[in-house]
C-alpha positions, 0 to 999 in steps of 0.5 A: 473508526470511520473512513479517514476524509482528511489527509496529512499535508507533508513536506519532502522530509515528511514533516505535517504542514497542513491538512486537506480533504482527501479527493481535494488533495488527489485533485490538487496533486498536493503531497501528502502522508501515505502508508503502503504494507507488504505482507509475506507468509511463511514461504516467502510468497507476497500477499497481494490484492486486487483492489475492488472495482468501485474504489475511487482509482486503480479500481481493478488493478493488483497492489500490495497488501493494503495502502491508505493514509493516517488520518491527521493525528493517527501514527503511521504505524497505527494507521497501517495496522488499522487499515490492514484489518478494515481492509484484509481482516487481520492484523499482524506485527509491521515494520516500517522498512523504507519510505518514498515519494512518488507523483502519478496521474490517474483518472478523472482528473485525480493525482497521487503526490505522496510521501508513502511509508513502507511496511512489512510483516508476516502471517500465514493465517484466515484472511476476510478481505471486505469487498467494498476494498478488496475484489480478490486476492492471493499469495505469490511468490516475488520470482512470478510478480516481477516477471508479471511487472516487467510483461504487463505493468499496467496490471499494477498500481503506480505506487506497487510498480515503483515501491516493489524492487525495493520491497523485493531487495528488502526480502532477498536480504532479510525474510528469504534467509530465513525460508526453507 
């Protein structure tokens, strides 16, 4: 599937009211649909990435696993699996855990304004992250990545610093419990 150009305007509930060229949307700080997926391998370790230098914005900085929007028609869901091996090369089963909205300023000029959807999933297997994406990329464990977050946010996404407590509560009650 090419690259996704266009995004899916949303309102606060996160129903489709339009669509919009992708840079258009980020300059106009126009809310549109987003997905962000949090990988976790079988010691409960997040699968984090750095994102490549020359990516539009955030190039360089630490995020979650992947993130990306559906193209207009594309199911969330289908658009995070999608993505998740463009960028990470695999795939794994997702479940969508919470969403949120979130507005952030960056660079040249540009503004995230996204109604972003959440999702979690497991693997313990190859990983082959294309590096137009992904500059590097590791496992840690959600103990290090807070402490990290709480002494140098700025060597995170926006959207990684305000989705993660909740990703990190959402561990604690459900996928920890079943590490040994």
């Amino acid at each position: 599937m090419s690259k996704v150009t266009d995004v899916i305007l949303v309102n606060q509930q996160d129903e489709p009211i339009g669509v919009m060229e992708k840079m258009e949307a980020h300059r106009k700080a126009v809310l549109h649909r987003a997905f962000s997926v949090f990988i976790f391998n079988s010691k409960g370790e997040m699968l984090l990435q750095q994102r490549a230098v020359g990516k539009y914005h955030s190039g360089g900085l630490w995020t979650n696993t992947c993130c990306s929007h559906p193209a207009p028609g594309e199911d969330t869901l289908q658009a995070a699996t999608r993505r998740l091996n463009e960028e990470m090369g695999f795939t794994t089963m997702l479940e969508k855990v919470f969403d949120f909205v979130y507005l952030a300023e960056f660079e040249h000029g540009l503004t995230e304004h996204e109604f972003d959807h959440v999702f979690v999933g497991t693997y313990d297997s190859r990983i082959a992250p294309d590096p137009m994406e992904v500059k590097d990329y590791c496992y840690k464990n959600l103990e290090e990545i807070e402490a990290t977050l709480q002494s140098h946010p700025q060597k995170y996404t926006a959207w990684f610093n305000i989705a993660f407590p909740k990703v990190q509560q959402w561990a604690a009650e459900n996928l920890l419990k079943k590490v040994v």
